[in-house]
N, C-alpha and C positions, 0 to 999 in steps of 0.2 A: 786898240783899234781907234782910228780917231773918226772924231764926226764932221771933219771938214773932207772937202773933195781933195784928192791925189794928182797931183800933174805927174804923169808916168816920167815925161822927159825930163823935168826936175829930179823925180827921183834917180833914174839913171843918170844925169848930169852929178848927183851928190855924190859919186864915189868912181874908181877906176880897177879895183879891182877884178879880176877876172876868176868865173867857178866862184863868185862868193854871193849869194843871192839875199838879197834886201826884203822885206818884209813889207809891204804897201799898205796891204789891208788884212781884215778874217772876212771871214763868210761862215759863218756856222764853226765846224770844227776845223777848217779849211784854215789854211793861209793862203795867201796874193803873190806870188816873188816875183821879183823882176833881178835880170844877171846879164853880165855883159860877160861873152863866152868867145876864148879863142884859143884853137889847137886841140887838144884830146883831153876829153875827162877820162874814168876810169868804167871797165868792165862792171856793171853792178845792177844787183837784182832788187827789187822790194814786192816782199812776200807777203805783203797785206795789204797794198794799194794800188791804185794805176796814178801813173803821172804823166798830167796835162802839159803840151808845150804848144806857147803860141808866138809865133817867130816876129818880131814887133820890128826891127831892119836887119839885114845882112840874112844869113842861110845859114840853116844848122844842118844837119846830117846824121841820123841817130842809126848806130847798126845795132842789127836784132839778130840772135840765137834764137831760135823757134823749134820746133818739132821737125818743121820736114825742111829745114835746113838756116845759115845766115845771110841775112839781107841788108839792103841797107835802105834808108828813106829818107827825103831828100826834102827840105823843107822851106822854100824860098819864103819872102817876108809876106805877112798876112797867113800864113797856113799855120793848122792846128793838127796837133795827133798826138794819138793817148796812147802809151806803151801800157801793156793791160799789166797786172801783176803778176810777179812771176816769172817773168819774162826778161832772158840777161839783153842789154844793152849796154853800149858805148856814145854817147853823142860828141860830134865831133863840130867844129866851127871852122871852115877855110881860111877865115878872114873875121877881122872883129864883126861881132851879131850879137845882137839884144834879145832879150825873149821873155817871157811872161808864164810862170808854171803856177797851178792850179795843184796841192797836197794836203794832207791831211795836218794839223799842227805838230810839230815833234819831229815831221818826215826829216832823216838825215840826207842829206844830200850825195852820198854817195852810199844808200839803199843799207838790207841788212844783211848782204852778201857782196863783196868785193875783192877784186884785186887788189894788189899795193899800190894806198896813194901817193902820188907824187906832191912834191911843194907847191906847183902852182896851182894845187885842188884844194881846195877849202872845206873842211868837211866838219858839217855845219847843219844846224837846224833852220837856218838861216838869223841872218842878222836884224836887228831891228834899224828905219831909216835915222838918219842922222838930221 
C-alpha cells in the first residue's frame, strides 16, 4: 500500500489492458481495483464475498441468476452496486468503461465458480500498479 495519494486516472492511463484489474490501494483486508472493461467477462460466482462496482466512465451492465429468475443491471458512470455472494453473474461492457471494485485481498477475478475463461479474461488476483 503506499502512503502517497493515487490519481485514479493515472493509474488507468498506466496500462490498456482489458478484464485485468490494477491494485490502487488496501483498505483493511480489502483491495482498491481499478479495470478498463470491454465485451463479456465470464459467468461466475464468489462464494464468500459480494463485489463492489463503481462505474468511474462508460457503462457496465452486470447480468444476474437469482432465485426467482435472470436479470440484468445496468450501470451508467458514477453508479455503484454490489453483487451479494453467491450470486452467479456476468458483467458485460458495450463500449470501452472504467470502473473501480471494492474485494477482499486474494479475490480472483473470475470468482470460485466459473465458466470457461476466454483469452481476453485475465484471471487474476489483480495486478499490482506499475
Amino acid at each position: 500500500m503506499t502512503t502517497e495519494p493515487v490519481s485514479l486516472s493515472a493509474a488507468l492511463a498506466s496500462f490498456t489492458d482489458r478484464w485485468s484489474p490494477r491494485i490502487v490501494t488496501a483498505v483493511n483486508d480489502y483491495d482498491v481495483r481499478v479495470a478498463k472493461v470491454e465485451g463479456e467477462h465470464v459467468w461466475h460466482v464468489h462464494d464468500h464475498t459480494d463485489e463492489f462496482f463503481l462505474v468511474l466512465d462508460g457503462e457496465l451492465r452486470i447480468a444476474l441468476r437469482e432465485p426467482s429468475g435472470e436479470r440484468t443491471v445496468v450501470l451508467p458512470k458514477g453508479s455503484v452496486f454490489t453483487v451479494p455472494r453467491g450470486t452467479r453473474h456476468k458483467p458485460y461492457a458495450p463500449a470501452p468503461t472504467e470502473i473501480l471494485m471494492l474485494e477482499p485481498t486474494g479475490t480472483l477475478t473470475v470468482g470460485d465458480r466459473h465458466e470457461e475463461i476466454p483469452g481476453h479474461v485475465d484471471a487474476t488476483t489483480g495486478h499490482a500498479l506499475s
